[in-house]
MARVEX-907336 format. One line per field, with one value per residue: residue in one letter; x, y, z of N, C-alpha, C, CB in turn. Coordinates in nm, 2 decimals. Glycine has a CB too. Example, Ala and Ser with C-alpha at 12.3 -4.5 7.8 and 13.67 -1.06 7.14 Angstrom:
<mibas>
resn <- A S
n.xx <- 1.32 1.28
n.yy <- -0.57 -0.22
n.zz <- 0.78 0.71
ca.xx <- 1.23 1.37
ca.yy <- -0.45 -0.11
ca.zz <- 0.78 0.71
c.xx <- 1.32 1.29
c.yy <- -0.33 0.00
c.zz <- 0.78 0.79
cb.xx <- 1.13 1.41
cb.yy <- -0.45 -0.06
cb.zz <- 0.90 0.57
</mibas>
This chain:
<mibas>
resn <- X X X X X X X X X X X X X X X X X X X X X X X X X X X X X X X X X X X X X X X X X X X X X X X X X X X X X X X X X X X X X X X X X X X X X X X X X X X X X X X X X X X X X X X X X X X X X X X X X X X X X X X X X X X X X X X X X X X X X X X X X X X X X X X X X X X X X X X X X X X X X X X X X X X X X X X X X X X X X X X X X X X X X X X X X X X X X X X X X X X X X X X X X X X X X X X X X X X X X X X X X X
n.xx <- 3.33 3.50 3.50 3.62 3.91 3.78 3.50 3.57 3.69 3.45 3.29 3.44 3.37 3.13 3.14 3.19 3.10 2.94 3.12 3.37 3.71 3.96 4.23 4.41 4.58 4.87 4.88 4.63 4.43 4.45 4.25 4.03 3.96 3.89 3.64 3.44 3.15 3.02 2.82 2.92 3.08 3.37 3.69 3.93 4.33 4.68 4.95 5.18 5.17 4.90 4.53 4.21 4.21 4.10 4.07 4.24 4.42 4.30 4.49 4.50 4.51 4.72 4.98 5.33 5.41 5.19 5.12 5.02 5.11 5.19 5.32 5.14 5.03 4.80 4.46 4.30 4.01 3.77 3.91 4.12 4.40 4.76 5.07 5.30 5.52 5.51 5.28 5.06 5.10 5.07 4.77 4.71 4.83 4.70 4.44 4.24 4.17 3.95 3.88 4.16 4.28 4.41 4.63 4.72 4.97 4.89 4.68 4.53 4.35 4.36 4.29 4.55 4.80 4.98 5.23 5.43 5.68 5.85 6.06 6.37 6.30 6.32 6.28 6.06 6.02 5.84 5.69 5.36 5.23 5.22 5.22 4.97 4.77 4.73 4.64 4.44 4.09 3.92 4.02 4.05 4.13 4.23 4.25 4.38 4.23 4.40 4.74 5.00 5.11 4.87 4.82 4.61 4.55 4.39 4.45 4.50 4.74 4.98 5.32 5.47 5.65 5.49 5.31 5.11 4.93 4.64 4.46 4.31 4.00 3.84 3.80 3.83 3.84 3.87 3.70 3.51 3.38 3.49 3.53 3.74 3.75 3.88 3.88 3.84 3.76 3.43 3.23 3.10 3.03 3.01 3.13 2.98 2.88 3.05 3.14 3.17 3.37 3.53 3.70 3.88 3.96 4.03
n.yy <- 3.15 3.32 3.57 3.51 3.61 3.75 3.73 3.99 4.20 4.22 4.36 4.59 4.67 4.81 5.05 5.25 5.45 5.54 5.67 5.73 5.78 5.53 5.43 5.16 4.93 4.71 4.34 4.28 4.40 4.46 4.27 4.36 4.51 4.29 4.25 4.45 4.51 4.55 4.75 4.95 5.21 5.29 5.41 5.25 5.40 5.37 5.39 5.39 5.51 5.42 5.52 5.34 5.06 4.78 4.52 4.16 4.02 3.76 3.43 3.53 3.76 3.88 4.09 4.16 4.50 4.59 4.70 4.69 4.88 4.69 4.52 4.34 4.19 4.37 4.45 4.62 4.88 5.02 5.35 5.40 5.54 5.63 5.78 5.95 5.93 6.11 6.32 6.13 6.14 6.37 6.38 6.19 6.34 6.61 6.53 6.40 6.18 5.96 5.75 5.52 5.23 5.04 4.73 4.64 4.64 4.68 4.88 5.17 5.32 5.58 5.59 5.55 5.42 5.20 5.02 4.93 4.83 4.58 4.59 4.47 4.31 4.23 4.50 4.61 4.83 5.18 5.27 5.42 5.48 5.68 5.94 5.85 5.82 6.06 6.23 6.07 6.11 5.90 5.65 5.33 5.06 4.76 4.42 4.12 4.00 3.92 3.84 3.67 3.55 3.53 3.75 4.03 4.32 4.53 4.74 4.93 5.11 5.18 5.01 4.99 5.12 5.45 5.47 5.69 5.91 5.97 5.85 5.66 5.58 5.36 5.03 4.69 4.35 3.99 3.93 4.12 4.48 4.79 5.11 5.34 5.50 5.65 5.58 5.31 5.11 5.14 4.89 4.81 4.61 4.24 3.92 3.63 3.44 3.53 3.67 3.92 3.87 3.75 3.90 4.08 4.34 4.69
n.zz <- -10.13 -10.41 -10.66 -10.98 -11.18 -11.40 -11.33 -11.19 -11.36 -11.49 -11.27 -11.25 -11.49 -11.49 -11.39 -11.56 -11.79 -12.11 -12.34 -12.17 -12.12 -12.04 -11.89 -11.89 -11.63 -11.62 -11.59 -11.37 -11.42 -11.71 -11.80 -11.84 -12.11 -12.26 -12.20 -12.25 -12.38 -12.72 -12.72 -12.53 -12.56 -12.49 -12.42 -12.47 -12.36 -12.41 -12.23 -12.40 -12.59 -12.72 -12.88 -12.78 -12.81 -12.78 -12.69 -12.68 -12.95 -13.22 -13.30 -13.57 -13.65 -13.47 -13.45 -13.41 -13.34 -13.26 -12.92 -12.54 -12.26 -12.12 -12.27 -12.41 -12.66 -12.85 -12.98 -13.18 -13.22 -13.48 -13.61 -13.42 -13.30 -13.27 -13.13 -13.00 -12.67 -12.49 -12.59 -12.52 -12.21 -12.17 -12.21 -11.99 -11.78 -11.83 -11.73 -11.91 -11.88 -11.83 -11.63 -11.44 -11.42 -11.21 -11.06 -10.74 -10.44 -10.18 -10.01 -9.83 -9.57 -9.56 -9.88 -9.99 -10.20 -10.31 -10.52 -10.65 -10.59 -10.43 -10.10 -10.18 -10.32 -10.68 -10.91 -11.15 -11.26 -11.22 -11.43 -11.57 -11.36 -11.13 -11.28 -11.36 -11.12 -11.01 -11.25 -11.39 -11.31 -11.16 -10.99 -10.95 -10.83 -10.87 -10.74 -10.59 -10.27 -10.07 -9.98 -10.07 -9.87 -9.70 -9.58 -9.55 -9.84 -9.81 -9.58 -9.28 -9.25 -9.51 -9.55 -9.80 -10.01 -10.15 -10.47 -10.47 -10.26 -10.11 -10.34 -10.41 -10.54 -10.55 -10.45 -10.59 -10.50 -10.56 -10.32 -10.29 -10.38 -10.21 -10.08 -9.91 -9.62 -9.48 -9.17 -9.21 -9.44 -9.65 -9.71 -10.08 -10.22 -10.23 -10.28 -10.34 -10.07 -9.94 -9.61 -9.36 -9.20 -9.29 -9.42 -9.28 -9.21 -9.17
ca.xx <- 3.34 3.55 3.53 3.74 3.92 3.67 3.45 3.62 3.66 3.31 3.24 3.49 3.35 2.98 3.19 3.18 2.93 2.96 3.23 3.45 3.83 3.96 4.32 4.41 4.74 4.93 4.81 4.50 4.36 4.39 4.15 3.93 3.93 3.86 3.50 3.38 3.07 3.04 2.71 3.00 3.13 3.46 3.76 4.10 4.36 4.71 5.02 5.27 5.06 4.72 4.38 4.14 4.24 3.99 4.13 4.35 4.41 4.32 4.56 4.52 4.50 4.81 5.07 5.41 5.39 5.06 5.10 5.01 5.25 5.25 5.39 5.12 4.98 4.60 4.33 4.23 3.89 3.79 3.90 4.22 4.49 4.88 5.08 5.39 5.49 5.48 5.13 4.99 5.15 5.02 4.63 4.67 4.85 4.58 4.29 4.13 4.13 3.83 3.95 4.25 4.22 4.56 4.71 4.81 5.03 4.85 4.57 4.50 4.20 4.33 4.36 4.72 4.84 5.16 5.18 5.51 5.79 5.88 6.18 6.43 6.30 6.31 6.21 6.03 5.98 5.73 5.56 5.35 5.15 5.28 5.12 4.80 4.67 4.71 4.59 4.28 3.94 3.89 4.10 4.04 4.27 4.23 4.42 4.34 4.17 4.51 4.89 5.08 5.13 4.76 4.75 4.52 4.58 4.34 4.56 4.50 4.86 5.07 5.40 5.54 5.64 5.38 5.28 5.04 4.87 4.53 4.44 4.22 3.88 3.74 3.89 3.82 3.92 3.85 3.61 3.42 3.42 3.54 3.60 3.86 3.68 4.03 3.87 3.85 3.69 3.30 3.19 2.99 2.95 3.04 3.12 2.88 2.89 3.16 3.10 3.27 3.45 3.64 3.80 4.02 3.95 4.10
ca.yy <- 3.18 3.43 3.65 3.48 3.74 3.79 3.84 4.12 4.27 4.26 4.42 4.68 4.79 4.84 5.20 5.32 5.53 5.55 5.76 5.73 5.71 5.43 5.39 4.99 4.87 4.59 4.27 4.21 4.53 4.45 4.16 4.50 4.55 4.20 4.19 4.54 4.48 4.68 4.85 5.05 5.32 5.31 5.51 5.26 5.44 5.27 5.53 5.40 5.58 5.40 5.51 5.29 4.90 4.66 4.31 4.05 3.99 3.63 3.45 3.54 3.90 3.94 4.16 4.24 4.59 4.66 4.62 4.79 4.92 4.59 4.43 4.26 4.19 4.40 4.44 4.77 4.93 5.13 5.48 5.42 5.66 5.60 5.92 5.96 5.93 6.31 6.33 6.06 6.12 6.47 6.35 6.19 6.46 6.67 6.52 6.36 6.00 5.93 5.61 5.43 5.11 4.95 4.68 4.71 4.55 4.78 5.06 5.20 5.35 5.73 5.57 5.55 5.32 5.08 4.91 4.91 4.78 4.57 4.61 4.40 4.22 4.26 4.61 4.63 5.00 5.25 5.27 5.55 5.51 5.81 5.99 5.77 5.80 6.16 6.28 6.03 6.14 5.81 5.57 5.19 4.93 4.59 4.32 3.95 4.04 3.87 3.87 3.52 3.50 3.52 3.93 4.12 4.40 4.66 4.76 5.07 5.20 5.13 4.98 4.92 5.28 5.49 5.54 5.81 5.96 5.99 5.86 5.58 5.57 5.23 4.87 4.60 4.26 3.88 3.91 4.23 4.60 4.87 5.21 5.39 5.58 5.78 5.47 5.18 5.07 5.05 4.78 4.84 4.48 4.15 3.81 3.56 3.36 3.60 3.72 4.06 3.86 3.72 4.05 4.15 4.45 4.78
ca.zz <- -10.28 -10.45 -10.79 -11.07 -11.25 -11.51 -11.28 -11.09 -11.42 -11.54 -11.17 -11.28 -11.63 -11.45 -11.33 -11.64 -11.90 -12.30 -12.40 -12.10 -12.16 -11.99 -11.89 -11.78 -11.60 -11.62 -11.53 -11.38 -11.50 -11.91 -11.85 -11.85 -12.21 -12.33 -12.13 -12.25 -12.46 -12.80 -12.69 -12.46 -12.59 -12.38 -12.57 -12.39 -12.38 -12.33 -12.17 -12.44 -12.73 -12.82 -12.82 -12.94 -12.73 -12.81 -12.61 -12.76 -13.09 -13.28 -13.40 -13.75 -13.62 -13.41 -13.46 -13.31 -13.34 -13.18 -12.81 -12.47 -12.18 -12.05 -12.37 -12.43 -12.82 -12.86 -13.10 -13.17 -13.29 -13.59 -13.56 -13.29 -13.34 -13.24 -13.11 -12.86 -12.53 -12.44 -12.61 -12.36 -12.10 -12.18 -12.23 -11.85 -11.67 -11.84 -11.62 -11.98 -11.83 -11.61 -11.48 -11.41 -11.36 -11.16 -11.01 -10.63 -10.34 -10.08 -10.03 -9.73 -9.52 -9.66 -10.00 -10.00 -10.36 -10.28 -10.68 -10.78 -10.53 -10.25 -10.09 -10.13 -10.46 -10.83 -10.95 -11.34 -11.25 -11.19 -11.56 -11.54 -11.24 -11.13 -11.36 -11.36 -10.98 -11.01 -11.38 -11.41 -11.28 -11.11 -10.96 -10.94 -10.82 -10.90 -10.70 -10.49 -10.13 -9.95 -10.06 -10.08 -9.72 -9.61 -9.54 -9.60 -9.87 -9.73 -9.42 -9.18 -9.33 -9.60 -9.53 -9.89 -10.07 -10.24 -10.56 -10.43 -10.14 -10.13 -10.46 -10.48 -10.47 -10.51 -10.45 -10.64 -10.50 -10.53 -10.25 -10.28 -10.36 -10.10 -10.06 -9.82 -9.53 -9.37 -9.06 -9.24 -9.57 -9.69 -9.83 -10.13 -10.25 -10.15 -10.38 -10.29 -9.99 -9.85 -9.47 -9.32 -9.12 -9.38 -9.49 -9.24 -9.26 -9.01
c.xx <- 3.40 3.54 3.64 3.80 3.87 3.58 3.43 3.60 3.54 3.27 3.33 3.42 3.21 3.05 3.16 3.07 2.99 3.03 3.30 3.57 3.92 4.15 4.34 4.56 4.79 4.91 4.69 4.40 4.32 4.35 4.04 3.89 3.87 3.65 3.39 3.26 3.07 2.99 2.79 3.08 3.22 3.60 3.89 4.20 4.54 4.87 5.13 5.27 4.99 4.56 4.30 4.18 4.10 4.01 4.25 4.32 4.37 4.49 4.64 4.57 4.60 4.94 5.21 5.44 5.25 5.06 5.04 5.12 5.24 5.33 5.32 5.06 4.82 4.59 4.32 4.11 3.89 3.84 4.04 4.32 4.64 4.97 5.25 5.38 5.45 5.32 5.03 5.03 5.06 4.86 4.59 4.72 4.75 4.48 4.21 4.10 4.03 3.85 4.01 4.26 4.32 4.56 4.75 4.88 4.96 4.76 4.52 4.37 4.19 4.35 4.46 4.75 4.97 5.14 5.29 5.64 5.77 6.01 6.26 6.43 6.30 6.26 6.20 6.04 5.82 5.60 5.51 5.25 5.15 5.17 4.97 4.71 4.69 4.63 4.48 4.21 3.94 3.99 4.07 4.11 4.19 4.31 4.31 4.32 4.35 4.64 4.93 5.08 5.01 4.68 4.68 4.58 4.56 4.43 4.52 4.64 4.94 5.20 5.49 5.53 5.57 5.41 5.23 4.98 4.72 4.45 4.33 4.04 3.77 3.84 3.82 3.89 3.84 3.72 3.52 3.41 3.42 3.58 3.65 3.77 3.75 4.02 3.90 3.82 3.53 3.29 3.06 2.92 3.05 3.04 3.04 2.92 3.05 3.12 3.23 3.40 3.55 3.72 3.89 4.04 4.02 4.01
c.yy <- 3.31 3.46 3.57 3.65 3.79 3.84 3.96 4.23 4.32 4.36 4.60 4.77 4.86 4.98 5.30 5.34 5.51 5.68 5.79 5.68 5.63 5.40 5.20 4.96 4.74 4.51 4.24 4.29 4.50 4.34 4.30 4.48 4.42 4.15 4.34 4.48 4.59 4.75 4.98 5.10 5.41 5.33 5.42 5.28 5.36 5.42 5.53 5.45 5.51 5.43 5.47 5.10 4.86 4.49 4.24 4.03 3.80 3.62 3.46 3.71 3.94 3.99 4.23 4.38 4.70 4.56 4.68 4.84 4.77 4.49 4.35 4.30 4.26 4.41 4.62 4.81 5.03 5.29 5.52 5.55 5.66 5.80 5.85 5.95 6.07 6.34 6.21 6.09 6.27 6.50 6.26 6.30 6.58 6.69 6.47 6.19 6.01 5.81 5.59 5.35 5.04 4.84 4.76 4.61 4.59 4.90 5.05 5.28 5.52 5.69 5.59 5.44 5.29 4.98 4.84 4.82 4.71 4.58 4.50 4.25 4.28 4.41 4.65 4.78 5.06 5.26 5.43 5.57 5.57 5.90 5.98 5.81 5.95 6.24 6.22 6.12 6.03 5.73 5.48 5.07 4.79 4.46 4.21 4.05 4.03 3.85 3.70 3.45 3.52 3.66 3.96 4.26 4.54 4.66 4.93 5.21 5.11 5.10 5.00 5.14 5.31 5.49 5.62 5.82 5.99 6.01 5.79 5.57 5.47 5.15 4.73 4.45 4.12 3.83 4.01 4.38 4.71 5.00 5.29 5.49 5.68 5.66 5.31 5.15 5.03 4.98 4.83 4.72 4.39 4.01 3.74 3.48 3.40 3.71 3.87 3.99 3.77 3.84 4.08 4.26 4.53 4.82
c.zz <- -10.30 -10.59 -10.84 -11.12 -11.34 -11.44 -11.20 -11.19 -11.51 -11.37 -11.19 -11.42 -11.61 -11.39 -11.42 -11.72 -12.06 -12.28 -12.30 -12.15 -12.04 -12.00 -11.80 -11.81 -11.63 -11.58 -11.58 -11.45 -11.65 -11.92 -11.88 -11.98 -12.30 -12.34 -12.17 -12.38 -12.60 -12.77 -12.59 -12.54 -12.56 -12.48 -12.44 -12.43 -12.30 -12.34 -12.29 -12.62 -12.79 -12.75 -12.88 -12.89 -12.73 -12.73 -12.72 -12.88 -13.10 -13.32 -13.51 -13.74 -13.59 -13.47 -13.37 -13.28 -13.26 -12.99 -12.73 -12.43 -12.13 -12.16 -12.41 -12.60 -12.80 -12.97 -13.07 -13.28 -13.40 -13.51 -13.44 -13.34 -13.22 -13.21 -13.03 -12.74 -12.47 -12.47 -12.51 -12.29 -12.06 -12.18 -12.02 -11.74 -11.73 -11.79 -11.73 -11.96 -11.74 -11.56 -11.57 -11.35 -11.33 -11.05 -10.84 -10.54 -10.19 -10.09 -9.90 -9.66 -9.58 -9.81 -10.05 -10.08 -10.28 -10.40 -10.74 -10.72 -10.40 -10.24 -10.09 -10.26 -10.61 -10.92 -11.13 -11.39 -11.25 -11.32 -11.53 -11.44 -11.16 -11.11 -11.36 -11.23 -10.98 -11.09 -11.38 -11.25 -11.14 -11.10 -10.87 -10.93 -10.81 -10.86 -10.62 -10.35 -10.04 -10.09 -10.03 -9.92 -9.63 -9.56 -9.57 -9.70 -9.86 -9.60 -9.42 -9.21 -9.41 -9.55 -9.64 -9.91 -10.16 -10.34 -10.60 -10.29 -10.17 -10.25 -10.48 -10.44 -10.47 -10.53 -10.54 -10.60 -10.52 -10.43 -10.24 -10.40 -10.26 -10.16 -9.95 -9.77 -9.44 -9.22 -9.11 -9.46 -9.60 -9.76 -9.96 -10.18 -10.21 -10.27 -10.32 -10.20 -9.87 -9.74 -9.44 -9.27 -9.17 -9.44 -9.45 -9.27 -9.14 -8.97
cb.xx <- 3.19 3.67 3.57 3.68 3.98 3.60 3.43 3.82 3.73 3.19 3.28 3.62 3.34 2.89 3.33 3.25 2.90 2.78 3.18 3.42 3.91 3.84 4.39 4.28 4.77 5.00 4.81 4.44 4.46 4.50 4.09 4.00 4.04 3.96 3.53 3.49 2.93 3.02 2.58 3.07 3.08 3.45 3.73 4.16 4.27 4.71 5.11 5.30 5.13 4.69 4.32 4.28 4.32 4.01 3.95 4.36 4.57 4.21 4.57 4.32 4.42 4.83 5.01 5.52 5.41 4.87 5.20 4.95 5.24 5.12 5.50 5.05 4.97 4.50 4.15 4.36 3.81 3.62 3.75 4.33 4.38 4.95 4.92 5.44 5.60 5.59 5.10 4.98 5.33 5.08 4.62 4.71 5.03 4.53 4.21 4.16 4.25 3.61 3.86 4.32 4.13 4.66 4.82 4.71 5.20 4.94 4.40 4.58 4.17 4.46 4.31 4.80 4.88 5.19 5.13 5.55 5.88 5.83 6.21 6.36 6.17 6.23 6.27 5.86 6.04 5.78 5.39 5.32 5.13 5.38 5.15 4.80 4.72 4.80 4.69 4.25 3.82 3.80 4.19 3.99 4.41 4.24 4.60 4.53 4.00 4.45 5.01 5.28 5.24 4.81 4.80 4.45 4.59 4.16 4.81 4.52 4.96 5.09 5.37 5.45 5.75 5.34 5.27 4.93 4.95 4.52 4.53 4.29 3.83 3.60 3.90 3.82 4.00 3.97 3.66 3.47 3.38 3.66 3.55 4.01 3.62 3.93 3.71 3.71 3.76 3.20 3.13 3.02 2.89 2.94 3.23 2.80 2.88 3.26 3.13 3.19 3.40 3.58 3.77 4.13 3.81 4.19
cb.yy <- 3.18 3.44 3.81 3.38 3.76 3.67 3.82 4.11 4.26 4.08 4.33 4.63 4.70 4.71 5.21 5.31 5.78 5.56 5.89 5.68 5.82 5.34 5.51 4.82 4.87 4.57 4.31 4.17 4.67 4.45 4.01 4.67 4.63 4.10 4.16 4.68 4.46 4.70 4.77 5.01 5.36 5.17 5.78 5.16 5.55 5.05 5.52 5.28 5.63 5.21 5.62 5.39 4.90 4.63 4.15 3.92 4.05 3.60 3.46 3.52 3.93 3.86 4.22 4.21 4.57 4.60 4.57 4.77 5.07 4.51 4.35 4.21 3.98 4.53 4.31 4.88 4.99 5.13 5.48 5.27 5.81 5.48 6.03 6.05 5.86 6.46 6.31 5.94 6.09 6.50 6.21 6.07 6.52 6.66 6.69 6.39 5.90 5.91 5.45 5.45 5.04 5.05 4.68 4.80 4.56 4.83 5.09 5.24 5.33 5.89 5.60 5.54 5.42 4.95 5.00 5.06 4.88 4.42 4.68 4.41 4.14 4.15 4.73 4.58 5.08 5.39 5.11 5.62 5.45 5.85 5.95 5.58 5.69 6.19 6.25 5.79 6.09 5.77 5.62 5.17 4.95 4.59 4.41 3.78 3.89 3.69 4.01 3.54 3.58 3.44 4.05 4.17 4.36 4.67 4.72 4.99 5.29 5.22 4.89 4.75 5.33 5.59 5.52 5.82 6.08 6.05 5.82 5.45 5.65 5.20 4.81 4.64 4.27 3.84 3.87 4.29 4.64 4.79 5.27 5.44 5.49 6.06 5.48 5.11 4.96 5.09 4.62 4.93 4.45 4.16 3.72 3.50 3.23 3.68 3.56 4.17 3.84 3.64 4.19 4.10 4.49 4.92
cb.zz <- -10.34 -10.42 -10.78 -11.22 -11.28 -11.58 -11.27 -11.02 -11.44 -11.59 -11.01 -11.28 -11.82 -11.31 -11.31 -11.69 -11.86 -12.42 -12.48 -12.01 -12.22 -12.07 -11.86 -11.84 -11.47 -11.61 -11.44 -11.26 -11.50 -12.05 -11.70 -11.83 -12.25 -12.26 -11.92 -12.27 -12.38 -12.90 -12.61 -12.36 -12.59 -12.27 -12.61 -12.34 -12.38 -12.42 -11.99 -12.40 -12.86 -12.86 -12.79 -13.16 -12.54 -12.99 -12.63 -12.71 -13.17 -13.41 -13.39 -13.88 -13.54 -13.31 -13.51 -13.32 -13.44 -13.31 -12.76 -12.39 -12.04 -11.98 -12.34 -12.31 -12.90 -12.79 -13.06 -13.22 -13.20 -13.68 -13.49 -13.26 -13.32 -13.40 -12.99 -12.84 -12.46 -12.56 -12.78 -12.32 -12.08 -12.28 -12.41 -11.81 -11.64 -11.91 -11.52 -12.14 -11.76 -11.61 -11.38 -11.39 -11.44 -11.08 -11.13 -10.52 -10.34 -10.04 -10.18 -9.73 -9.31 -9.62 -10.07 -9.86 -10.55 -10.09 -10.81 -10.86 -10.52 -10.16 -9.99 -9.99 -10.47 -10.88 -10.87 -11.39 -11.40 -11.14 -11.53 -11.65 -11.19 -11.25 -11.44 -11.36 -10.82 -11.00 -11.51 -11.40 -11.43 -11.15 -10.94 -11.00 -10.64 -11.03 -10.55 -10.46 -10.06 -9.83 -9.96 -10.15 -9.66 -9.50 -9.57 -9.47 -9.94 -9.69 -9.45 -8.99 -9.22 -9.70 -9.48 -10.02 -10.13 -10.23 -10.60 -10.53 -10.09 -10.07 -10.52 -10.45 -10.50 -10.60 -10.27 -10.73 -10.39 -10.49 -10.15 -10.13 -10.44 -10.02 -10.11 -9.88 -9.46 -9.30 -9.01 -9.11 -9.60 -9.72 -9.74 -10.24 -10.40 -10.01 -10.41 -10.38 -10.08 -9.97 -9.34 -9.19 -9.02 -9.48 -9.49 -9.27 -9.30 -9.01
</mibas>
């Protein structure tokens, strides 16, 4: 048995407290904001100027003008507030994000990020994850346990080119949660009916 992606990202919003600001990447990550309950008091914040992401719009609700960085259509809560790119970009290289919640291809045993390229295929670009694994507080990658071809995405070293160096501090995948030990990876939890020795771990 493995975590749907719902439930990866309900294992993800159990990180946070009431009044945490909350950046989420592209992808699997902006299932994040759909699953947050109201009783949370979670401020998401999106790099392309919104603070204030609520999940997907209805749609009676949706608008082409209200999107994230991924392009996708959101909802936004009372109270949001629209700005520039320089003023976000300015609110995460600040250090006011406590997690960032990304997308990866790779993370390593020194928490080494690989998110944005392989060589040799199609490149959308970097976005600001740059920015993100450095400027947040916390940093949470969100991805499938194994890659298309059966790998394992925890690996002992990165192969693919960084998007940071010793960034991440908790994993979230399909089959568990993990954090990077500089040896290997602990496990902190485990999907149900999923053994160690299913991980493939270093």
């Amino acid at each position: 048995m493995t975590w749907s992606k719902t439930e990866m990202a309900k294992e993800v919003i159990q990180f946070f407290k009431p009044g945490d600001y909350v950046n989420l990447g592209i992808g699997i990550p902006s299932l994040v904001a759909e699953h947050i309950g109201a009783g949370l008091d979670i401020h998401i914040h999106s790099e392309n100027g919104v603070l204030g992401v609520s999940g997907r719009p209805s749609q009676q609700s949706v608008s082409p003008t209200l999107i994230n960085a991924g392009k996708e259509t959101i909802s936004i809560k009372d109270g949001a507030s629209f700005f520039d790119s320089s003023l976000s970009f300015g609110m995460i290289r600040g250090g006011h994000i406590d997690f960032s919640v990304l997308g990866g291809m790779e993370v390593d045993v020194e928490g080494n990020l690989a998110n944005w390229m392989i060589p040799g295929k199609k490149i959308t670009g970097m976005g600001g994850a740059m920015d993100l694994v450095n400027g947040a507080k916390n940093v949470v990658v969100m991805m499938s346990h194994f890659n298309k071809s059966g790998d394992a995405k925890l690996v002992s070293s990165t192969k693919l080119p960084l998007t940071g160096k010793n960034v991440v501090d908790l994993v979230v995948t399909d089959k568990g949660i993990f954090k990077p030990n500089q040896k290997s990876f602990d496990i902190i939890k485990l999907a149900d009916n999923v053994k160690e020795e299913d991980l493939k771990l270093p």
